[in-house]
The first five atom37 places (N, CA, C, CB, O) and aatype in JSON, in Angstrom:
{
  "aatype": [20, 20, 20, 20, 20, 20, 20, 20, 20, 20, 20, 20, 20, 20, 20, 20, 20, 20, 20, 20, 20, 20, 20, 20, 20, 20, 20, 20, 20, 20, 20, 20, 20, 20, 20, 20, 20, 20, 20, 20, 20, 20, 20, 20, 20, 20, 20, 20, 20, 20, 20, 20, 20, 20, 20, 20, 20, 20, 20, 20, 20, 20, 20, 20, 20, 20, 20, 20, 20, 20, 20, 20, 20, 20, 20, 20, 20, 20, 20, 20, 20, 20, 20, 20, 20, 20, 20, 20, 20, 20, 20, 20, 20, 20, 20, 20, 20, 20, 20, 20, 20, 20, 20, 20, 20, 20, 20, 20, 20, 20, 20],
  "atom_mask": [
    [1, 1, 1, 1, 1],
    [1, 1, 1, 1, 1],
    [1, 1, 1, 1, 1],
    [1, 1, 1, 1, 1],
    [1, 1, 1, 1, 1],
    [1, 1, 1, 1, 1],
    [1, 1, 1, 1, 1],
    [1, 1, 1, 1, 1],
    [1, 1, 1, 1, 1],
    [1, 1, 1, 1, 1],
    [1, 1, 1, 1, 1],
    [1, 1, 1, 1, 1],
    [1, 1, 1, 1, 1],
    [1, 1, 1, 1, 1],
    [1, 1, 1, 1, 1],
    [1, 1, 1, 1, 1],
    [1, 1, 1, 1, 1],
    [1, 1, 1, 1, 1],
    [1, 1, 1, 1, 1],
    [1, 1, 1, 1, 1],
    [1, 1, 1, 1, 1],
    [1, 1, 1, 1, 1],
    [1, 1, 1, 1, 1],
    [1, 1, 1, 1, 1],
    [1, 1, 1, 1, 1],
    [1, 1, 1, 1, 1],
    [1, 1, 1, 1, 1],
    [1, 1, 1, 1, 1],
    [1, 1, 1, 1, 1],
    [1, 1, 1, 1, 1],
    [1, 1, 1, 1, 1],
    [1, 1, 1, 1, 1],
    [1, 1, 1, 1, 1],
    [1, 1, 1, 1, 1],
    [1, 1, 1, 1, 1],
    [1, 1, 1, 1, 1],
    [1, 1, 1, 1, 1],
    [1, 1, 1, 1, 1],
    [1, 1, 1, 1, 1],
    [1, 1, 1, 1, 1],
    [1, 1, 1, 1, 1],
    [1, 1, 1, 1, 1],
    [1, 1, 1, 1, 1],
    [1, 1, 1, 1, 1],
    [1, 1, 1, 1, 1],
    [1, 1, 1, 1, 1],
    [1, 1, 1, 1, 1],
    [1, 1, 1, 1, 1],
    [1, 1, 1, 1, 1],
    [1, 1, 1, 1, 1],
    [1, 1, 1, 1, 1],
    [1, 1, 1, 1, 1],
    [1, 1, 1, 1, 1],
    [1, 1, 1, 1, 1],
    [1, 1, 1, 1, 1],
    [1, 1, 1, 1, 1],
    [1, 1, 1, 1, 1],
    [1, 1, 1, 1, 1],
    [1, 1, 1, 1, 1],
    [1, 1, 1, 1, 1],
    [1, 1, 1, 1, 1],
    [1, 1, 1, 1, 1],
    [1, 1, 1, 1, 1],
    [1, 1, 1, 1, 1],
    [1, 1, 1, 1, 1],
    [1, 1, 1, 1, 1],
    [1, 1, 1, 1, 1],
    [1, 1, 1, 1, 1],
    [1, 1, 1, 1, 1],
    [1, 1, 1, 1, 1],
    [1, 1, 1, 1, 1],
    [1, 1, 1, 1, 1],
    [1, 1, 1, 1, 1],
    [1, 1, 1, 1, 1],
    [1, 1, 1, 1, 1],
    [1, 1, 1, 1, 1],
    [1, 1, 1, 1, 1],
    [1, 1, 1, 1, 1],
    [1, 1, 1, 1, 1],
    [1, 1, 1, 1, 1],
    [1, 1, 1, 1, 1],
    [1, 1, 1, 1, 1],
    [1, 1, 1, 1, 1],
    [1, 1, 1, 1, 1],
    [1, 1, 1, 1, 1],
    [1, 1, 1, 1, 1],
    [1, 1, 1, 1, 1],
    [1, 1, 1, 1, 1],
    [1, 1, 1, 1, 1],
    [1, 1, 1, 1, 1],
    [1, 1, 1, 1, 1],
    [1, 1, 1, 1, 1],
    [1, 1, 1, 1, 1],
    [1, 1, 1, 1, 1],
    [1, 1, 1, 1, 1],
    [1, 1, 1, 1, 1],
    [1, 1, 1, 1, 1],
    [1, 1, 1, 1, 1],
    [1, 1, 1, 1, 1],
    [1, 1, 1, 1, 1],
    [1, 1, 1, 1, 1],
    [1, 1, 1, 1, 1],
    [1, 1, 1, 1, 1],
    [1, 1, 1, 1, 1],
    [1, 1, 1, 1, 1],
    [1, 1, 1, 1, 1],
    [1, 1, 1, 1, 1],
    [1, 1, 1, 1, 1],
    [1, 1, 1, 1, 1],
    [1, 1, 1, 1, 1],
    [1, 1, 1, 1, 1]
  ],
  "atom_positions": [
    [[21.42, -4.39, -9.65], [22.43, -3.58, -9.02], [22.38, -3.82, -7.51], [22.22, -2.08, -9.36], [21.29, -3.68, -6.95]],
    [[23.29, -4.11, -6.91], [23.78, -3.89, -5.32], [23.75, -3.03, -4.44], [24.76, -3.95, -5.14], [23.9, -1.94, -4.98]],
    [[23.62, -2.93, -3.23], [23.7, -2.06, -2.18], [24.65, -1.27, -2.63], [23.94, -2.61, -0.9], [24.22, -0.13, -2.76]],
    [[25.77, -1.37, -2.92], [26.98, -0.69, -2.6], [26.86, 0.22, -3.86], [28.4, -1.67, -2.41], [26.94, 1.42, -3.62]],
    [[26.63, -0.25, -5.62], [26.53, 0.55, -6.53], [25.71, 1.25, -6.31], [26.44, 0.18, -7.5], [26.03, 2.44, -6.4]],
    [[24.39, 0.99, -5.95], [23.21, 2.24, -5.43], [23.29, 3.25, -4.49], [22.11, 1.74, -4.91], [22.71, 4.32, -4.68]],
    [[23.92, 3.04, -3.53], [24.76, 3.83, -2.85], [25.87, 4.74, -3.15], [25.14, 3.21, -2.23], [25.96, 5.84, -2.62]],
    [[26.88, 4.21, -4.17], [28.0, 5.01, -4.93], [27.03, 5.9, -5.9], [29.21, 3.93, -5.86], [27.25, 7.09, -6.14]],
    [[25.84, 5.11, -6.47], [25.65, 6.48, -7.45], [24.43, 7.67, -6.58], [24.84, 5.83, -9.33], [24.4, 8.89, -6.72]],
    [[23.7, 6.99, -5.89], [23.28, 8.08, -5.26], [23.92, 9.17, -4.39], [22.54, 7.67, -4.7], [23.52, 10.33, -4.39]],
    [[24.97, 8.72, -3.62], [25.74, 9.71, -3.53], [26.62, 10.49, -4.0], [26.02, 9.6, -3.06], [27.08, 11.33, -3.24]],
    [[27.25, 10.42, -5.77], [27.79, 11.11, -6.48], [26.39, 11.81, -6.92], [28.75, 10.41, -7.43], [26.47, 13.04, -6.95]],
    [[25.22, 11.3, -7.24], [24.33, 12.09, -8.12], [23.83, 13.38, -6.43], [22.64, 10.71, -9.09], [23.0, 14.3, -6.49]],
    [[24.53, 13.05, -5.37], [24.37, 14.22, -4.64], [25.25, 15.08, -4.14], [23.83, 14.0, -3.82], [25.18, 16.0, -3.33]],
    [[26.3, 14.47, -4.97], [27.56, 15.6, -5.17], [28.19, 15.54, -3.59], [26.91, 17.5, -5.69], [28.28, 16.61, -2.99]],
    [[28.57, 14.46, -3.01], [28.99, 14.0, -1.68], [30.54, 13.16, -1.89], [27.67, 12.94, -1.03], [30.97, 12.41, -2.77]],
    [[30.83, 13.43, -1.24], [32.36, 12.7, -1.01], [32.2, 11.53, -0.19], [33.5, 13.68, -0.2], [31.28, 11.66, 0.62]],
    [[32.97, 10.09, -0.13], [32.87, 9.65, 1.05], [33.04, 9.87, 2.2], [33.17, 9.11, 1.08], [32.58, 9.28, 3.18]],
    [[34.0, 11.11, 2.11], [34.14, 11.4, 3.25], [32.8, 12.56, 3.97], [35.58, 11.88, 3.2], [32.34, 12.46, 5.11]],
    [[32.52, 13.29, 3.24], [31.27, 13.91, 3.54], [30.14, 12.96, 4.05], [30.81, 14.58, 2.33], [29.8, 13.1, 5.23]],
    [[29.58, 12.1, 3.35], [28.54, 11.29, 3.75], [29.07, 10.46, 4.96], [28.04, 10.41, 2.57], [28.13, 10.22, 5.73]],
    [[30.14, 10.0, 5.36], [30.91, 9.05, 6.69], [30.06, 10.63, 7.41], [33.44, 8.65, 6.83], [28.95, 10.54, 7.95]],
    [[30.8, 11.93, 7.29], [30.82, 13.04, 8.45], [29.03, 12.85, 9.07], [31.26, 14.98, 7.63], [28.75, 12.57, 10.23]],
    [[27.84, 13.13, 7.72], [26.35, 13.34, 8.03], [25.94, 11.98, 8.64], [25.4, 13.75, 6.64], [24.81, 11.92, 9.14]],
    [[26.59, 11.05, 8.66], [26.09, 9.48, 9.22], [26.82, 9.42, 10.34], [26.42, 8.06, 8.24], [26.74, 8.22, 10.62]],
    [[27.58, 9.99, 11.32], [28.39, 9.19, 11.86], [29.61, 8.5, 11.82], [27.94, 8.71, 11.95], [30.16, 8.34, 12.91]],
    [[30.45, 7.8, 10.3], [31.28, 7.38, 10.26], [32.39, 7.72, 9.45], [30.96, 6.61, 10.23], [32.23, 8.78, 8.85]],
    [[33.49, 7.13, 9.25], [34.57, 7.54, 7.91], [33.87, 7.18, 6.47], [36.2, 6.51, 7.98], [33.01, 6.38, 6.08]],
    [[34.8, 8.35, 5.81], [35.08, 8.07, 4.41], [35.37, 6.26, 4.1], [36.5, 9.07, 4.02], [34.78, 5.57, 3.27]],
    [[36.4, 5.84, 5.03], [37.1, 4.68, 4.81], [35.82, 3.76, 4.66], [38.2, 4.3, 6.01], [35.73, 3.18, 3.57]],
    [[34.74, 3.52, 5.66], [33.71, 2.6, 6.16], [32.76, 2.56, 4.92], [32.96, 3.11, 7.6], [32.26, 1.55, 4.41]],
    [[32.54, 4.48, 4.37], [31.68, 4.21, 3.37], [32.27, 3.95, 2.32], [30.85, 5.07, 3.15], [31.67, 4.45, 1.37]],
    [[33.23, 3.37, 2.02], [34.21, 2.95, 1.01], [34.01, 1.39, 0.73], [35.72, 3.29, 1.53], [33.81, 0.83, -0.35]],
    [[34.13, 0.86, 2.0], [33.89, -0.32, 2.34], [32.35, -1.12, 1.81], [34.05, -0.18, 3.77], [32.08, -2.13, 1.15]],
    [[31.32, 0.31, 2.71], [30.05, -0.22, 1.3], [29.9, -0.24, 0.27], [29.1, 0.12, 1.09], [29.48, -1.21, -0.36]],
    [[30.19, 0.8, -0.17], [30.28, 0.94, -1.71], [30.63, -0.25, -2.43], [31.26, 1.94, -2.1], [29.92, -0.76, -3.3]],
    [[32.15, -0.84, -1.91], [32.95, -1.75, -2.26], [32.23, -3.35, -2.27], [34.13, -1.56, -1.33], [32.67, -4.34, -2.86]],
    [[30.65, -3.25, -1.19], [30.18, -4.41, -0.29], [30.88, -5.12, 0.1], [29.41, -5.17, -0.65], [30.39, -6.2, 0.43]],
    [[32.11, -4.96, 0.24], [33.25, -5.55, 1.49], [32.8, -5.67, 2.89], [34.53, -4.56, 1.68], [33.47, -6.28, 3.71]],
    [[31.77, -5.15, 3.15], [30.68, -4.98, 4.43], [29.54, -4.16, 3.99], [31.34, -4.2, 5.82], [29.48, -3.28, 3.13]],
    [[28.47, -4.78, 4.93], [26.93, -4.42, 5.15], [26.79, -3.69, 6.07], [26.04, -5.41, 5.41], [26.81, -4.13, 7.21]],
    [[26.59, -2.35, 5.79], [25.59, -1.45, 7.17], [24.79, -2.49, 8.1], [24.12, -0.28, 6.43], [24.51, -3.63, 7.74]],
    [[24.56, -2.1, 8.98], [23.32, -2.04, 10.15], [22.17, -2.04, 9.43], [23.27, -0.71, 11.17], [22.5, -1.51, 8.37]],
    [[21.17, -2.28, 9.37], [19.75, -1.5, 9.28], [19.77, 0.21, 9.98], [18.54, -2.56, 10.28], [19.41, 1.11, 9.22]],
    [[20.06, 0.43, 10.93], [19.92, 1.43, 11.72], [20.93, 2.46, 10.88], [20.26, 1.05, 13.3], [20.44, 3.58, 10.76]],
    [[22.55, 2.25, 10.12], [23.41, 2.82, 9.1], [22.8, 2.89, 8.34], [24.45, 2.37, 8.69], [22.57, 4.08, 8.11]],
    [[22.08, 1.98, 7.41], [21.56, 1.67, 6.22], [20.32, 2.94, 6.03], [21.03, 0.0, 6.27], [20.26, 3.66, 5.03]],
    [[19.46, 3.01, 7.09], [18.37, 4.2, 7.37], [19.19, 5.57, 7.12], [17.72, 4.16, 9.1], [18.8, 6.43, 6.33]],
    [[20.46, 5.69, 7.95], [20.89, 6.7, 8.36], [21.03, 7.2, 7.17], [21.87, 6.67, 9.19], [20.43, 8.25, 6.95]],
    [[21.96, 6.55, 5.98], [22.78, 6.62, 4.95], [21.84, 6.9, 4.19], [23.62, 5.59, 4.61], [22.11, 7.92, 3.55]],
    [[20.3, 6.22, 3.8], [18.75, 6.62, 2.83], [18.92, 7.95, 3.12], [16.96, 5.96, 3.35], [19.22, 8.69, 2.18]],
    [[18.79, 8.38, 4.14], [17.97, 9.87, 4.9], [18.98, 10.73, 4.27], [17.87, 10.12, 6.96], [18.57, 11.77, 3.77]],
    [[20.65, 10.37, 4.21], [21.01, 11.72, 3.85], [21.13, 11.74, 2.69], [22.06, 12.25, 4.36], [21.53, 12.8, 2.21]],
    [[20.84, 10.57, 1.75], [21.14, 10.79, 0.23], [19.87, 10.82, -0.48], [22.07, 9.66, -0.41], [19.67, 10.61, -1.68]],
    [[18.8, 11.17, 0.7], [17.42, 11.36, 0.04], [16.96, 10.28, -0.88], [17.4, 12.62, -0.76], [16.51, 10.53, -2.0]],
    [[17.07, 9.21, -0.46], [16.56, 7.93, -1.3], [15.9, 7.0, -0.79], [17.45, 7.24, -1.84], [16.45, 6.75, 0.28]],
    [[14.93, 6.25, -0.95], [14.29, 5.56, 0.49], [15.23, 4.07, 0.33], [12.1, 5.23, 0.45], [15.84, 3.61, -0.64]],
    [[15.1, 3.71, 1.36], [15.98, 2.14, 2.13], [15.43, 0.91, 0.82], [15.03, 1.48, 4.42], [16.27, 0.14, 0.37]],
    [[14.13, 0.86, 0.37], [13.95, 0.24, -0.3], [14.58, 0.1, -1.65], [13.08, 0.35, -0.18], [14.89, -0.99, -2.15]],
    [[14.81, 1.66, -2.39], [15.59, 1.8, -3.42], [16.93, 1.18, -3.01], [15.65, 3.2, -3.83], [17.45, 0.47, -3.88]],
    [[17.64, 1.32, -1.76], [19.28, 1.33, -1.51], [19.58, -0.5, -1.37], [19.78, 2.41, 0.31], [20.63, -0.95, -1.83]],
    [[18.43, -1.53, -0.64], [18.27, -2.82, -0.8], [17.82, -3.46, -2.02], [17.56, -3.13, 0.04], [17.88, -4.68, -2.16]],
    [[17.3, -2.55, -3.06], [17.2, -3.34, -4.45], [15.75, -3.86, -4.41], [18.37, -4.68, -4.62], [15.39, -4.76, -5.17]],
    [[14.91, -3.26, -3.48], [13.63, -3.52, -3.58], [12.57, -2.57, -4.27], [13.32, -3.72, -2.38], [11.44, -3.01, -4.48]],
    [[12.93, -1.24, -4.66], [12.43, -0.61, -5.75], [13.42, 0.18, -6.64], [11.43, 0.21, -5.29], [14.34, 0.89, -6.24]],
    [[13.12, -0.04, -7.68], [14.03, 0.98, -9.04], [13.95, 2.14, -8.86], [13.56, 0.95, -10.57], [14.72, 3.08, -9.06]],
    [[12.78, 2.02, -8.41], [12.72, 4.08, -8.64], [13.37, 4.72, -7.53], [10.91, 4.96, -8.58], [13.2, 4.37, -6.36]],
    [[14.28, 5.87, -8.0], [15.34, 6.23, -6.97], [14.26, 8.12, -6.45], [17.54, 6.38, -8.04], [14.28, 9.2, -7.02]],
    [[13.54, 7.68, -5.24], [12.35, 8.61, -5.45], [12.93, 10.1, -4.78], [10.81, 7.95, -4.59], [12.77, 10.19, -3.56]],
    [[13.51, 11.13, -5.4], [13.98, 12.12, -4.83], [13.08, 13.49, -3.96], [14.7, 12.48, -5.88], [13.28, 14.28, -3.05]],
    [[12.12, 13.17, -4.84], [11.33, 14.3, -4.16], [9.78, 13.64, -2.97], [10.67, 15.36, -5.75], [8.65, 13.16, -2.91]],
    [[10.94, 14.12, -2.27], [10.11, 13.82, -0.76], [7.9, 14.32, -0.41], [11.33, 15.13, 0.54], [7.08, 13.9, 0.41]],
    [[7.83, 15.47, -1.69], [6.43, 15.65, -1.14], [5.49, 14.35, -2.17], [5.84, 17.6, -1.43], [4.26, 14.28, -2.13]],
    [[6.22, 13.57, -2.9], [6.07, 12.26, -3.97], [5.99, 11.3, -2.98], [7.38, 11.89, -5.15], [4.93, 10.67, -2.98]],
    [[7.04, 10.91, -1.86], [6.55, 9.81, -1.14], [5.24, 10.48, -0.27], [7.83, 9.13, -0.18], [4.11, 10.0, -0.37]],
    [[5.55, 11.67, 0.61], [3.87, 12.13, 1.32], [2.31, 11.7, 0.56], [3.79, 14.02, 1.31], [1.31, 11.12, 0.97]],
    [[2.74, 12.37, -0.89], [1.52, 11.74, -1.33], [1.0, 10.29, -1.76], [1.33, 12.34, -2.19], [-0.14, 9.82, -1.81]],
    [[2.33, 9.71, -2.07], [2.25, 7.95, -1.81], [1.36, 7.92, -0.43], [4.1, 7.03, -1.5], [0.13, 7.82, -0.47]],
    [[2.25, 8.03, 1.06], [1.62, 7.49, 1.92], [0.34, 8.23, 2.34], [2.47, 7.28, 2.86], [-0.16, 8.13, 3.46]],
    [[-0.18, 8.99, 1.32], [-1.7, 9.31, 1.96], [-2.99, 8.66, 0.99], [-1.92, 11.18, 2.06], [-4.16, 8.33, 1.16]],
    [[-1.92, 8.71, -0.21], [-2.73, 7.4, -1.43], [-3.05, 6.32, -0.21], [-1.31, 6.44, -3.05], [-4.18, 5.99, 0.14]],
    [[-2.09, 5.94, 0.24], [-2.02, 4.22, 1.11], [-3.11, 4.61, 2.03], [-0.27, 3.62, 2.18], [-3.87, 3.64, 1.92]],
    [[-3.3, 4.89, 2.32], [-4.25, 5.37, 3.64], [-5.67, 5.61, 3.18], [-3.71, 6.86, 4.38], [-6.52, 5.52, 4.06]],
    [[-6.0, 5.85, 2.19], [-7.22, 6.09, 1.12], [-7.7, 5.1, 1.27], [-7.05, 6.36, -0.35], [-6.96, 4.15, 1.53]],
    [[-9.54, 4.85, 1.17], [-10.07, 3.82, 1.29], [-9.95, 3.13, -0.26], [-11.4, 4.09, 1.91], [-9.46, 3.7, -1.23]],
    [[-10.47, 1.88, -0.25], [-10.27, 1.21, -1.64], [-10.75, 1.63, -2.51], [-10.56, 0.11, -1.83], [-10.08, 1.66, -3.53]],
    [[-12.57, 2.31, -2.57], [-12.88, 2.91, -3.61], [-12.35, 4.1, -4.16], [-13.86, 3.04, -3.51], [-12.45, 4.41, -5.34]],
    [[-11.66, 4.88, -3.12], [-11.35, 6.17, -3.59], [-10.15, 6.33, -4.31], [-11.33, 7.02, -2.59], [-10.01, 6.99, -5.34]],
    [[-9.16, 5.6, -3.61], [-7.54, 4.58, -4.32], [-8.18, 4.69, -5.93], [-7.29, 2.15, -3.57], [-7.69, 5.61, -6.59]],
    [[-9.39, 3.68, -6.73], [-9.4, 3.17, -7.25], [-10.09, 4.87, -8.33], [-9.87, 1.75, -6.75], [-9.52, 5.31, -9.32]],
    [[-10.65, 5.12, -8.05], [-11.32, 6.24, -8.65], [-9.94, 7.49, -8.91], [-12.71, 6.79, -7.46], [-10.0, 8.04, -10.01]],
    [[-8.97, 7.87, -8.15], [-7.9, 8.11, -8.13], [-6.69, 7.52, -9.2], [-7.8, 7.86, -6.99], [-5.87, 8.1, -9.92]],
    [[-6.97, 6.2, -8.97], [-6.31, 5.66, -10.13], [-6.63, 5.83, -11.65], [-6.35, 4.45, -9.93], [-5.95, 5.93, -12.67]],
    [[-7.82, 5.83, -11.4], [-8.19, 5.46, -13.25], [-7.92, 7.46, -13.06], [-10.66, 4.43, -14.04], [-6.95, 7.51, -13.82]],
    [[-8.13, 9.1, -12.55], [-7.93, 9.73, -13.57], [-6.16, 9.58, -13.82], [-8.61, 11.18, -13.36], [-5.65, 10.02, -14.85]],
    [[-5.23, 8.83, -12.57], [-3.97, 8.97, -12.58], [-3.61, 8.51, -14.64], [-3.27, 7.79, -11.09], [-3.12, 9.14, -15.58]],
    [[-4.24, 6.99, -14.45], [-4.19, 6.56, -15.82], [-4.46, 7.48, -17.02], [-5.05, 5.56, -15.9], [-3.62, 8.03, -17.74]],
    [[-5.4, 7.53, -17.07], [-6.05, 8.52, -17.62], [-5.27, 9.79, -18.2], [-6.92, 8.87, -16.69], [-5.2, 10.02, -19.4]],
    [[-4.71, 10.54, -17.28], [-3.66, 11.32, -17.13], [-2.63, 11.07, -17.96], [-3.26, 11.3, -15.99], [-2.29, 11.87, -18.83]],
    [[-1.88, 9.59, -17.67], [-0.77, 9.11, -18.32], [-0.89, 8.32, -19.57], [-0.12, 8.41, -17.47], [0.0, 7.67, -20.1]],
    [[-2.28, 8.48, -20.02], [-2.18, 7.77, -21.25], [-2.35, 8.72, -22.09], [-3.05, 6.68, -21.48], [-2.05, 8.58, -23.27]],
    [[-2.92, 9.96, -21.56], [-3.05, 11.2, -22.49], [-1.91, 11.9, -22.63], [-4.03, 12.16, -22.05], [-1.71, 12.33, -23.77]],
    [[-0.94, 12.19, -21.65], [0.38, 12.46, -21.99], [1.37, 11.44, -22.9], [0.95, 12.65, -20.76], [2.26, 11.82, -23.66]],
    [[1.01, 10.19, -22.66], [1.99, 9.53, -23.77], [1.49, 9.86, -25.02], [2.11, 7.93, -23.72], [2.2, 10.42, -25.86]],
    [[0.11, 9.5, -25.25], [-0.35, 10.06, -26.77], [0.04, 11.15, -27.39], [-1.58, 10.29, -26.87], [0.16, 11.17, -28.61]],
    [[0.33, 12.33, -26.49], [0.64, 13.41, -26.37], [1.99, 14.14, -27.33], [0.74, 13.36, -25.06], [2.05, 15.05, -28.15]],
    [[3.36, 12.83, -26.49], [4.24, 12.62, -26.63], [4.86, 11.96, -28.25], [4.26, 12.07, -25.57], [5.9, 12.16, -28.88]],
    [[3.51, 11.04, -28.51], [3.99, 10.27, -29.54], [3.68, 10.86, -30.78], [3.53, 8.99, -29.49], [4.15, 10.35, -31.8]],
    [[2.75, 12.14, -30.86], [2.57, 12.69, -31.73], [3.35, 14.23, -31.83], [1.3, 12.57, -31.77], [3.2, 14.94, -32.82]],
    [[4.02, 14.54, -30.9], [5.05, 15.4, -30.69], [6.25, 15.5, -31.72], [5.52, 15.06, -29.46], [6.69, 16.46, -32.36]],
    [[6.59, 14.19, -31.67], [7.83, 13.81, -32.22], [7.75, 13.98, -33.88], [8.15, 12.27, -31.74], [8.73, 13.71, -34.58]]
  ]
}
């Protein structure tokens, strides 16, 4: 998927108009029409602007991650994971796993 579809659906899944999202960025309805359309490329500096108000990070909106990450205290704890030394990352990880393999099991016997 493209800049412009990731953009059209994150901003319907935030219940925004083009013309609303042009107003919180700076520009027209018309311009963000234009992305959507990828008839033109934001700025980097638009492109930021446009993440921030549809609560999605820049990476999701360039096609560099899938996950469309909405809840903001999810990236905080990403970037303090990152900041963790390697052993502790790693000790962290296995109960994360751990965690998620017991909920799938969880899941599969649910059904």
């Amino acid at each position: 998927m493209d800049f412009g579809n990731r953009m059209m659906q994150a901003r319907k899944g935030k219940g925004l108009s083009r013309e609303e999202l042009g107003n919180t960025i700076g520009t027209s309805g018309a311009i963000i029409g234009r992305y959507e359309r990828n008839d033109m490329k934001p700025s980097i500096e638009i492109a930021a602007k446009i993440a921030l108000a549809l609560d999605v990070s820049l990476d999701y909106l360039v096609g560099n991650a899938s996950l469309e990450v909405k809840d903001k205290s999810m990236i905080e704890r990403l970037e303090r994971i990152a900041r963790m030394p390697g052993n502790k990352k790693d000790e962290l990880f296995n109960v994360i796993d751990a965690y998620l393999r017991d909920f799938k099991t969880s899941q599969a016997y649910s059904h």
